[in-house]
N, C-alpha and C positions, 0 to 999 in steps of 0.2 A: 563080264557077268551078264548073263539075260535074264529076263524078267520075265515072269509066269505069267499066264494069261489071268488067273486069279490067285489071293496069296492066301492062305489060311494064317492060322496064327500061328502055329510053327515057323511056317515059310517067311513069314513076316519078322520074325527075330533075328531067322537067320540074314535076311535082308538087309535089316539094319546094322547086324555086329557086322555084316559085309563088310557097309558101306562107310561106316564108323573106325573099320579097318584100312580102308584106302584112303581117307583122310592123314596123310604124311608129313604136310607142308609143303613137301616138296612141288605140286601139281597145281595148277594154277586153274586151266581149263578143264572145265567137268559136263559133261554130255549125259543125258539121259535118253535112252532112245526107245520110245510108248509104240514101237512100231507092230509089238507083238499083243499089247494090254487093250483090253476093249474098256474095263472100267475098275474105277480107284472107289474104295470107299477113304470114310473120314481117318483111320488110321491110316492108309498110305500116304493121306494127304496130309496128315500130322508131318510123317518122316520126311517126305519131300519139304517143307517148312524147315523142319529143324536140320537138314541135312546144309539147306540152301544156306541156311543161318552161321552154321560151320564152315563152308565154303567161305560165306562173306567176312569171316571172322581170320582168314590166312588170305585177306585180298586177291582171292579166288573170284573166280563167275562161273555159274552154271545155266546150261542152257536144256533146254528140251525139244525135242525134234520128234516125226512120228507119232504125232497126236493125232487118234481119229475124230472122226467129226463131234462124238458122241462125246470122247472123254474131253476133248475143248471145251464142250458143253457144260459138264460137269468145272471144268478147270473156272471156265468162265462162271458160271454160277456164283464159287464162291470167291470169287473176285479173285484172283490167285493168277488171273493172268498180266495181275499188276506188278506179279515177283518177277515171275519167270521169264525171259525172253524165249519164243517158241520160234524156233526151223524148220520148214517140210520136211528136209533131207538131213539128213547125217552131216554131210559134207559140209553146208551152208550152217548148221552149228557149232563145228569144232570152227568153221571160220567165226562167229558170231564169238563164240568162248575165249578165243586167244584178246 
């Protein structure tokens, strides 16, 4: 699944029954990849919460990689880089995820 560069509120629902969709149990490591997203407002960072909260709840870990300098920013701001472990690369967070 890729991630829009901005989400409207359509795009945002559909996002979430996504992502609420691919929660299985079966899957352990979850990657988010902001390589395409220049910025999150407070709803995407609502779901990324509740998403991470589901993940932690099937002793899952999620990781996020591809964070521009801006959306760190943002991430950092609201303190949120205290959930998330964040990766440059793709690669070095599905390692970081398992």
């Amino acid at each position: 699944m890729s991630l829009p560069e901005q989400l409207d509120s359509s795009e945002f629902d559909k996002l979430n029954e996504s992502l609420l969709a691919l929660l299985d149990g079966k899957s352990k490591a979850w990657v988010i990849d902001f390589s395409a997203v220049d910025y999150l407002g407070s709803a995407m960072l609502g779901l990324m919460v509740n998403f991470r909260q589901r993940v932690q709840s099937q002793k899952g870990r999620l990781v996020l990689c591809g964070v521009s300098s801006r959306l760190l920013e943002i991430i950092r701001t609201c303190c949120m880089d205290r959930l998330f472990p964040i990766a440059k690369t793709r690669q070095d967070a599905v390692k970081l995820a398992k």
